[in-house]
Every structure is written in structure tokens, then in C-alpha cells.
C-alpha positions in Angstrom: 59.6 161.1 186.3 57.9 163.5 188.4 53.7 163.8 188.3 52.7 167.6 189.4 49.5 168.1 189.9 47.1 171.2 191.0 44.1 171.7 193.2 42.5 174.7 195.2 44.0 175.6 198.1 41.8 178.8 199.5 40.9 182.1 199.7 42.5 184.8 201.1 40.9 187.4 203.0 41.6 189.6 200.0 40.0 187.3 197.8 42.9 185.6 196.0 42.7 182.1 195.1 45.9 180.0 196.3 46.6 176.6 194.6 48.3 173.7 195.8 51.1 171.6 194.0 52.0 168.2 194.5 54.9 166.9 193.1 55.3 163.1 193.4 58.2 160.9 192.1 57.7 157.1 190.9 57.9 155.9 194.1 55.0 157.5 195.8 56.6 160.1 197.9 55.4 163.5 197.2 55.9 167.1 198.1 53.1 169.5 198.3 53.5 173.2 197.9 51.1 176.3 198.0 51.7 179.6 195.4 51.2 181.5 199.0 54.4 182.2 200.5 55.7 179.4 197.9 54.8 177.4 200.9 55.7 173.7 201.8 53.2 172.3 203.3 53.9 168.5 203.1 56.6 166.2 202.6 55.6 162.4 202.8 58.4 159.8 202.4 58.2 156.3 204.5 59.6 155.5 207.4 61.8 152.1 208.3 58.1 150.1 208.8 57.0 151.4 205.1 54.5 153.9 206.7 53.9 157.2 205.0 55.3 159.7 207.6 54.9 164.1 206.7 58.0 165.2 208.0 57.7 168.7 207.9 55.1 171.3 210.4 52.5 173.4 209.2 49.2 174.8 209.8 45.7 173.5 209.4 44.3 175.8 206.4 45.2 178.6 204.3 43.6 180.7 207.4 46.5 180.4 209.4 49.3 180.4 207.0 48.1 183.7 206.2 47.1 184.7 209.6 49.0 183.5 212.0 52.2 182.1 210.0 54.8 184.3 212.6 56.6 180.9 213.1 57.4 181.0 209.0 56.2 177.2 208.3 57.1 176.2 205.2 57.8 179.5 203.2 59.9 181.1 201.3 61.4 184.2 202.8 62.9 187.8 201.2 63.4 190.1 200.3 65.9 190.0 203.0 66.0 186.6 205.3 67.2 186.8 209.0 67.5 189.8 210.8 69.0 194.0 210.1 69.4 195.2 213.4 67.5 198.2 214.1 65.7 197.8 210.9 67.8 200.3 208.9 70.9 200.1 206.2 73.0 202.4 204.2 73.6 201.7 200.6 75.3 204.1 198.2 75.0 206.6 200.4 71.0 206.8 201.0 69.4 205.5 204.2 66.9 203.4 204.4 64.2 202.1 207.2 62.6 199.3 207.4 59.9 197.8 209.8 61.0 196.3 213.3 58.4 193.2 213.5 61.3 191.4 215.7 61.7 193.7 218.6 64.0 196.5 217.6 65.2 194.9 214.2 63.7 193.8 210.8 63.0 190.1 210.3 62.5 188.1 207.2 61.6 190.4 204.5 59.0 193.0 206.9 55.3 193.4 207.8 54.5 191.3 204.4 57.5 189.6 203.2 57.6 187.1 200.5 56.3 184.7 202.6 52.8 186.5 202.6 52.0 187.0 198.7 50.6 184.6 196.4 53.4 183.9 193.9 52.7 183.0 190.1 53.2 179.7 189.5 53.8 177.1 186.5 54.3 173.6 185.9 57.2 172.9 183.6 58.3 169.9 183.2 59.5 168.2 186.0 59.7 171.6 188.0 57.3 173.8 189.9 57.9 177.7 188.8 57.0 180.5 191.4 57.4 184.2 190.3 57.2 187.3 192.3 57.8 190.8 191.4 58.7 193.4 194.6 58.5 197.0 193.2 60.7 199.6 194.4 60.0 200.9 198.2 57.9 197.6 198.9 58.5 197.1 202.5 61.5 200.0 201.9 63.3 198.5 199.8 64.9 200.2 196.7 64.5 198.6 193.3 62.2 196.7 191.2 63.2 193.2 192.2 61.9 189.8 189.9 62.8 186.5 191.6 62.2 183.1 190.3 61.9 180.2 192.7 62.0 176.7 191.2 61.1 173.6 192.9 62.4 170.0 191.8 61.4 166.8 193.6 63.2 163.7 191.9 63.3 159.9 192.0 66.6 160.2 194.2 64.3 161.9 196.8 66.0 165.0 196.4 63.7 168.5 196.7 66.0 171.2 195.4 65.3 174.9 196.0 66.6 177.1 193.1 66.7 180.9 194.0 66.7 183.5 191.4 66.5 187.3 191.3 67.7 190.4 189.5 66.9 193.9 190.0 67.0 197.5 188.5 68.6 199.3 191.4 71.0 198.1 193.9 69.3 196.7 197.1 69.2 193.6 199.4 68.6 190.1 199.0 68.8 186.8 201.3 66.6 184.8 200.0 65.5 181.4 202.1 63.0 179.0 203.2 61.9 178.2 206.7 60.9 174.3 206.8 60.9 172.5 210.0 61.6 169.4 210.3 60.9 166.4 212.4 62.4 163.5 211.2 59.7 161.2 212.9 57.3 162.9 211.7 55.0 166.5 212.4 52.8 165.0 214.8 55.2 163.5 217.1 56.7 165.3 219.4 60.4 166.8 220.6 63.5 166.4 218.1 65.9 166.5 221.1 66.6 163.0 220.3 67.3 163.4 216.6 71.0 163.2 215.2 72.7 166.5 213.9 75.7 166.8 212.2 77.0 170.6 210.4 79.4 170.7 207.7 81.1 174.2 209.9 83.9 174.5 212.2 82.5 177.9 213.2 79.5 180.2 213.9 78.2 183.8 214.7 77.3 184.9 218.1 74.4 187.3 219.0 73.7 189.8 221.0 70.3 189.4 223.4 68.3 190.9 220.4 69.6 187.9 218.4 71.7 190.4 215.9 75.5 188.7 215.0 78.1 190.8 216.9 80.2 190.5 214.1 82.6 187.7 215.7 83.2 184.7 214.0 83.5 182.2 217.1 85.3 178.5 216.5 82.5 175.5 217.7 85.4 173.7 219.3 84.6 173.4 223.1 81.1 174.9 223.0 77.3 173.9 222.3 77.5 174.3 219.1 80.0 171.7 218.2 77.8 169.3 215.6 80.7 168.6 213.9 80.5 164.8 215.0 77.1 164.2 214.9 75.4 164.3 218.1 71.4 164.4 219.5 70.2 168.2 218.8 69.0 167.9 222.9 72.3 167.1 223.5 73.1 170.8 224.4 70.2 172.3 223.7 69.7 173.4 227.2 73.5 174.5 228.4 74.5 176.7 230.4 76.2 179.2 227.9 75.2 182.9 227.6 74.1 182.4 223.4 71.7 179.2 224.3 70.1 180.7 227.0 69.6 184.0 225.3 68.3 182.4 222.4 66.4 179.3 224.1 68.1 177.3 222.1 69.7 177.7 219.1 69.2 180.1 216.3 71.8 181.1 215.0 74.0 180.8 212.0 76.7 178.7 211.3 79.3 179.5 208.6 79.8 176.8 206.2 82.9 175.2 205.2 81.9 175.4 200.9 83.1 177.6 198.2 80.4 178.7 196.5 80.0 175.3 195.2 76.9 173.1 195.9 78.3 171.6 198.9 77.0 169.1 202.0 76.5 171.1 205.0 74.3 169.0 206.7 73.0 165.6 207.6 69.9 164.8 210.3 68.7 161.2 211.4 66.0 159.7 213.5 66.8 156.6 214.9 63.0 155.7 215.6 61.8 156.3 212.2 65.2 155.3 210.1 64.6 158.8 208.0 67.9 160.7 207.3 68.1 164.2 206.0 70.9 165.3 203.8 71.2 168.9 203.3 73.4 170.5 200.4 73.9 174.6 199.1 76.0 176.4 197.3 75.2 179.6 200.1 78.0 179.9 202.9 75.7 180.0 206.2 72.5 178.2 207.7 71.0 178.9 210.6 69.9 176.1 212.4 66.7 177.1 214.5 65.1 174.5 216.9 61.7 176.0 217.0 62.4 177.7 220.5 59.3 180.2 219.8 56.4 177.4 218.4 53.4 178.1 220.4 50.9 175.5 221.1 48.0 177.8 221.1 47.5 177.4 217.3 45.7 174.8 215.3 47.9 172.7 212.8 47.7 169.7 209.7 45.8 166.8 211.4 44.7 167.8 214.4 48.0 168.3 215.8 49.5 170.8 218.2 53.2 171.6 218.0 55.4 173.2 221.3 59.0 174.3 220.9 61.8 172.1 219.8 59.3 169.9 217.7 60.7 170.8 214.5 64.3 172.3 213.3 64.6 174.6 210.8 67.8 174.7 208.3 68.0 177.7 207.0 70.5 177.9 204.3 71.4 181.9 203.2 73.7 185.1 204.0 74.8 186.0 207.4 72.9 187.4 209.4 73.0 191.4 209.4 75.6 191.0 207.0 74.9 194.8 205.5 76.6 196.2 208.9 79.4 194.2 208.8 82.1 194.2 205.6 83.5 190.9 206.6 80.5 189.0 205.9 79.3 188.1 202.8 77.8 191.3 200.9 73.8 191.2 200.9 74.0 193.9 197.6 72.8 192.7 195.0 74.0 195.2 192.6 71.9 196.4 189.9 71.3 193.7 186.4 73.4 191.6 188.5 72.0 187.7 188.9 71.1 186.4 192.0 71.2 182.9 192.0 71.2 179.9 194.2 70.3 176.5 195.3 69.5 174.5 197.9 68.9 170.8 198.3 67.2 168.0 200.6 67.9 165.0 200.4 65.9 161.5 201.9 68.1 159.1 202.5 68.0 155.9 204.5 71.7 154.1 206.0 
């Protein structure tokens, strides 16, 4: 059974009140989660000494979630996750422009994605409920978009993500969330050391602007071979053209599922004896190492983070996928359900 409770969060600067969530199972272990950005801000399970370690990054206050969040800690991400190069698509024969807050392409939903707005939020039952309506030309996108995100947290220390959304006009969705994760815990330091290993047998390379070139490149004899697992410093620092122009990786790998919910990944730390299974019924993730974390701004506990000190898994769509037919299709066509899910598991071996 699991006990979700509600406090204050903050204010934002435009004088909304966000709330925070906690969702704890009967063991003790508990999630927390702010209505801005749908947000995770905690995740608290023990390591192999018993100890109570947060495993995820994020920010000191509401302040810099809302201020400063360009390293997307925690939140939930849309409309459209990843990047549109050049920040512009066709659909049904109308163009559209978006904003290009990633060098010359759109990332993660625009100027004030999802992972800006406070969402409305309910308890029910064992499940946190987060709501958002997008109206039509929000960020230049076409439609009156609803989306429903639930959150779960069970006594099998499994948080599950479940993505909704439907809307009145053809448009794009990705939806995602951007967690990082350090398996030792946020506070501690580089990940190189922690164990990867990806459910894929293939990825997408990138241009220098980090945009998929549309190839659909085999792992086999390459960096991003994690099909064995293997420490995520291992080849973090290669000498290969797509690490280097990347510092590190970020980039998508395509899944080997069917639509099905599906394991496509499994992380461990040695030192703390927490594992990380990660299952989803979407058929990429991009695996980021934190390359761009700047250690300029204040974070939870007094800590300050540089890159690869947390690894996002970023389970969605390809990449760019409106500009090329042989990805899966962004459009989500009008009355049509969107619909999702994601799941992270704790275990220990």
C-alpha cells in the first residue's frame, strides 16, 4: 500500500503555488514529486549498509527548477521531447515554426515546455494524477492537446510513468522525463564507474548539432556497444567522431521491443549494491551522461553537481523523427490516444 502525502512546495515568480507529493511504499522508500514540471525531485531507497541514499539530481528550491532548470532535472518533458532540427515541421501540408532554444533546433517542448507549468494534480488511490491542457499554437504547436501523467510507486520498488494525451487537431507528441541518476547516490560524484547494460543492438547517429542523420547504425564494434554490461566510463571518452561531438553520449538507442512493456535497461553500482531496471513499451531511449551539468548552480543538500554525475534514461520517439518516414511517426492524429508507460525498477542481486 502506498501512503501519498502533500505539502507546500513554493511560489513561483508568477505567484502560483506548487505542492509536493510523496509517495512512500511499506517499506520506507519514497518518491517525492512537484505539480511543477511534474517534477521528481527525490527518490530514497537504501543502499547495501541499510542507509537511505536519494538517487536522483535536482536543484535546491523551487527557485531554480523554475529558473535555471536548462539541465531538465526531474521533469516531465512535451510537447515534443528531444530535438526538431531547425525548429520547423510540415504536417498536412501547413508549416510550422518553432523556437530554437538548442542552437539552431527546437528542444524539449520550446521556451516553456511542459516541464515549466504547474500541472493539476490528484491523489487517487495508490497513484499521483498530473493534468495539463496545451492550447492550440502554445509554443507553435497546432491543436488543443490534454495529457494525463500518472505516477505509481509500489511495494516491488517499481515507479511507473504512465503517459497519456489526445488532441483535437493533428500535431506532435514525444512525451518523456529527464531523471538523472546516480546509483550511489546525488551527492557523490562521477557515474563512470557504474554498470550499464541496453536492451538494443543499434542506435542513431547525429550530426554536430546533435540532430539524427537518419542512419540507423549497428553498436557492434563501437562505443556504444552496452549490450554486455560494461562501466558507462568505459567509453565515455573515445576517440569516435559521435562521443566527441557529443562529449559523451546523448543519443538514442533503438530498442529491441514491440510495443510491448519491455526491459531495455539495467544500471548497478557496485559501491552502493543499488541496481536500476528500466522497462517501456516506447521503441528508443536516449541515454544522456550529463555532459552539459554545470557546477555553477546550487543543488538538494548543499551539493554541487559537474558532468557525468548523473545519467539520464530517456525513454520516447526518435529523435527528429517528423523529418524522417522511417522512424516512428511523432503525429499524433486527431481523437487518437496517446498512451504510454515507463517503469523503474530498484532492485538489489
Amino acid at each position: 500500500m502506498t501512503k501519498i502525502t502533500k505539502s507546500i512546495y513554493g511560489t513561483t515568480k508568477t505567484g502560483e503555488q506548487a505542492s509536493c507529493y510523496r509517495l512512500e511504499n511499506s517499506h520506507g522508500f519514497y518518491v517525492t514529486i512537484t505539480d511543477f514540471g511534474g517534477t521528481i525531485l527525490s527518490f530514497v531507497v537504501p543502499n547495501k549498509k541499510g542507509e537511505f541514499t536519494d538517487i536522483v539530481l535536482g536543484y535546491r528550491s523551487l527557485t531554480e527548477y523554475e529558473q535555471r532548470n536548462g539541465a531538465y532535472f526531474g521533469a516531465l518533458i512535451g510537447r515534443c521531447g528531444n530535438r526538431i532540427a531547425n525548429g520547423t515541421f510540415s504536417l498536412n501540408g501547413k508549416d510550422y515554426s518553432l523556437a530554437c532554444n538548442n542552437g539552431p533546433n527546437h528542444l524539449h517542448g520550446g521556451i516553456i515546455g511542459f516541464s515549466h507549468k504547474i500541472w493539476n494534480a490528484s491523489i487517487e488511490q495508490d497513484a499521483l494524477k498530473l493534468t495539463l491542457h496545451s492550447p492550440d499554437g502554445e509554443e507553435g504547436y497546432p491543436g488543443n492537446l490534454d495529457v494525463t501523467v500518472t505516477y505509481t510507486w509500489n511495494d516491488q520498488n517499481i515507479l511507473g510513468i504512465h503517459y497519456e494525451a489526445i488532441s483535437d487537431a493533428d500535431t506532435l507528441v514525444n512525451l518523456t522525463n529527464h531523471t538523472y541518476f546516480n546509483l550511489n547516490g546525488h551527492d557523490s560524484g562521477s557515474i563512470e564507474n557504474q554498470m550499464l547494460k541496453l536492451f538494443a543492438s543499434s542506435y542513431l547517429p547525429t550530426d554536430s548539432t546533435l540532430i539524427p542523420t537518419g542512419e540507423i547504425r549497428s553498436v557492434i564494434d563501437t562505443p556504444f556497444d552496452f549490450r554486455k554490461a560494461k562501466p558507462i566510463g568505459q567509453d565515455l571518452h573515445a576517440n569516435d567522431t559521435q562521443i566527441q561531438s557529443a562529449n559523451g553520449y546523448d543519443h538514442n538507442f533503438v530498442l529491441e521491443n514491440s510495443g510491448t512493456l519491455s526491459l531495455f535497461a539495467e544500471a548497478y553500482s557496485e559501491t552502493s549494491g543499488i541496481g536500476l531496471r528500466g522497462k517501456t513499451t516506447l521503441p528508443g531511449v536516449q541515454v544522456y551522461t550529463g555532459n552539459g551539468i554545470s557546477n555553477e548552480i546550487p543543488c538538494k543538500n548543499g551539493a554541487t553537481y559537474a558532468p557525468y554525475q548523473g545519467f539520464a534514461l530517456e525513454t520516447q520517439l526518435f529523435p527528429d523523427g517528423i523529418h524522417h518516414e522511417h522512424f516512428p511517426s511523432p503525429i499524433l492524429k486527431a481523437g487518437e490516444k496517446y498512451d504510454t508507460m515507463t517503469t523503474y525498477e530498484i532492485f538489489t542481486p
